[in-house]
N, C-alpha and C positions, 0 to 999 in steps of 0.2 A: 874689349873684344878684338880691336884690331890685332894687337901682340897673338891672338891663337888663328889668326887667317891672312895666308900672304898673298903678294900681289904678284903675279905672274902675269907676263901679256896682256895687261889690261886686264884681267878677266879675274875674280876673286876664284883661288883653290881651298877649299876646304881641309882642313887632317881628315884621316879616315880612323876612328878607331874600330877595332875589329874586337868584339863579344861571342867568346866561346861559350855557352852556359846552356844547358836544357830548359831551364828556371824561365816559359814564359812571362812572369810578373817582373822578374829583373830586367829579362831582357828590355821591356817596355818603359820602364823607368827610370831607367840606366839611358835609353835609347831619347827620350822626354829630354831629358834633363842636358845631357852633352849637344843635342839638336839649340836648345836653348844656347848656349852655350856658343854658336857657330861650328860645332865639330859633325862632321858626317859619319855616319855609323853604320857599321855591315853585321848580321847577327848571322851565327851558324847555331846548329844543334850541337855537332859534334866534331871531334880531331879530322875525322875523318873527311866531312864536307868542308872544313874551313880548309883542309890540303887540297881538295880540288880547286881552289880558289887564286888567280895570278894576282899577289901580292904586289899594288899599289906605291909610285914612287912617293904617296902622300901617305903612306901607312904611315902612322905615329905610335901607334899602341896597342899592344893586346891583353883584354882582360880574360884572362882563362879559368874556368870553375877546375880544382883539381879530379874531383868527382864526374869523369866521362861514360859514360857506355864500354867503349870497348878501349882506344889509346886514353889514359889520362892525361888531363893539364899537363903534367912536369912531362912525361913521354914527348909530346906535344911540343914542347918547349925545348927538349934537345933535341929532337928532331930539327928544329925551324934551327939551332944552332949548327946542327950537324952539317946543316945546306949550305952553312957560311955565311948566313943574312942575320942581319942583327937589327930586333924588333923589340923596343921597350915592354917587358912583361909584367903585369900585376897578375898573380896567384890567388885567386879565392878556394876559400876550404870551406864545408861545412864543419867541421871538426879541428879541435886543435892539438894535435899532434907533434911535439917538437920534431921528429922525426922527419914530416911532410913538410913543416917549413925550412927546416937545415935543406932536406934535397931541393926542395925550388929555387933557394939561393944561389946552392952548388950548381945548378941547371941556368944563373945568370939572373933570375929572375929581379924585377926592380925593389918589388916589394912582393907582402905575404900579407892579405887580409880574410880575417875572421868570417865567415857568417854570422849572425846577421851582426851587420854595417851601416851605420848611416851614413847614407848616401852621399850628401853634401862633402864627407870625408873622401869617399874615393874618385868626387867629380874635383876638387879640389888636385888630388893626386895626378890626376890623369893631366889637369891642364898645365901642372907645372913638369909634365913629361913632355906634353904638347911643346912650351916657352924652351925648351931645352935642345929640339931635336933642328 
């Protein structure tokens, strides 16, 4: 656990990852599990509320559902490119579309996972994004 929480000032910093997804039941389990974990977690609804949001010098990750309301995931993602900040992204799709995975890549994205997921795979995922940044 120490390798995913560093030592600043005395004081332990947590990563932050940040969960894009409407899917109350992921958010919650996904949220479980990286908490376990030592990671801190910020959940939004949508593209839209997570832009109102001043992104953290401990952000380490963004998990993004491609399936949004109104901006989706990859929009979302070049967007946060287009600003010039560069935030480690995981992709989630409900559907598998070569099409949507090729554009999230082209969008920078780290990876592209499937619906449904187990879980342990994309907490696995995130922590060696964590060990990296």
């Amino acid at each position: 656990m120490e390798s995913q929480i560093n030592v600043v000032n005395k004081r332990l910093i947590k990563p932050i990852v940040y969960i894009v997804d409407g899917d109350h039941d992921l958010q919650r389990s996904l949220t479980k599990l990286l908490e376990i974990n030592g990671v801190a977690v910020e959940v939004f609804e949508s593209a839209e509320d997570f832009l109102k949001t001043k992104l953290r010098t401990r952000a380490a990750c963004l998990i993004v559902e491609v399936n949004l309301p109104q901006m989706d995931g990859i929009e979302l993602l070049e967007h946060i490119n287009n600003l010039g900040l560069r935030l480690p992204t995981i992709v989630l799709s409900s559907g598998s579309e070569v099409a949507v995975a090729v554009r999230a890549m082209q969008a920078k994205a780290i990876d592209f996972i499937e619906k449904p997921f187990i879980e342990n795979t994309l907490i696995k995922r995130v922590l060696n994004v964590i060990e990296q940044v």
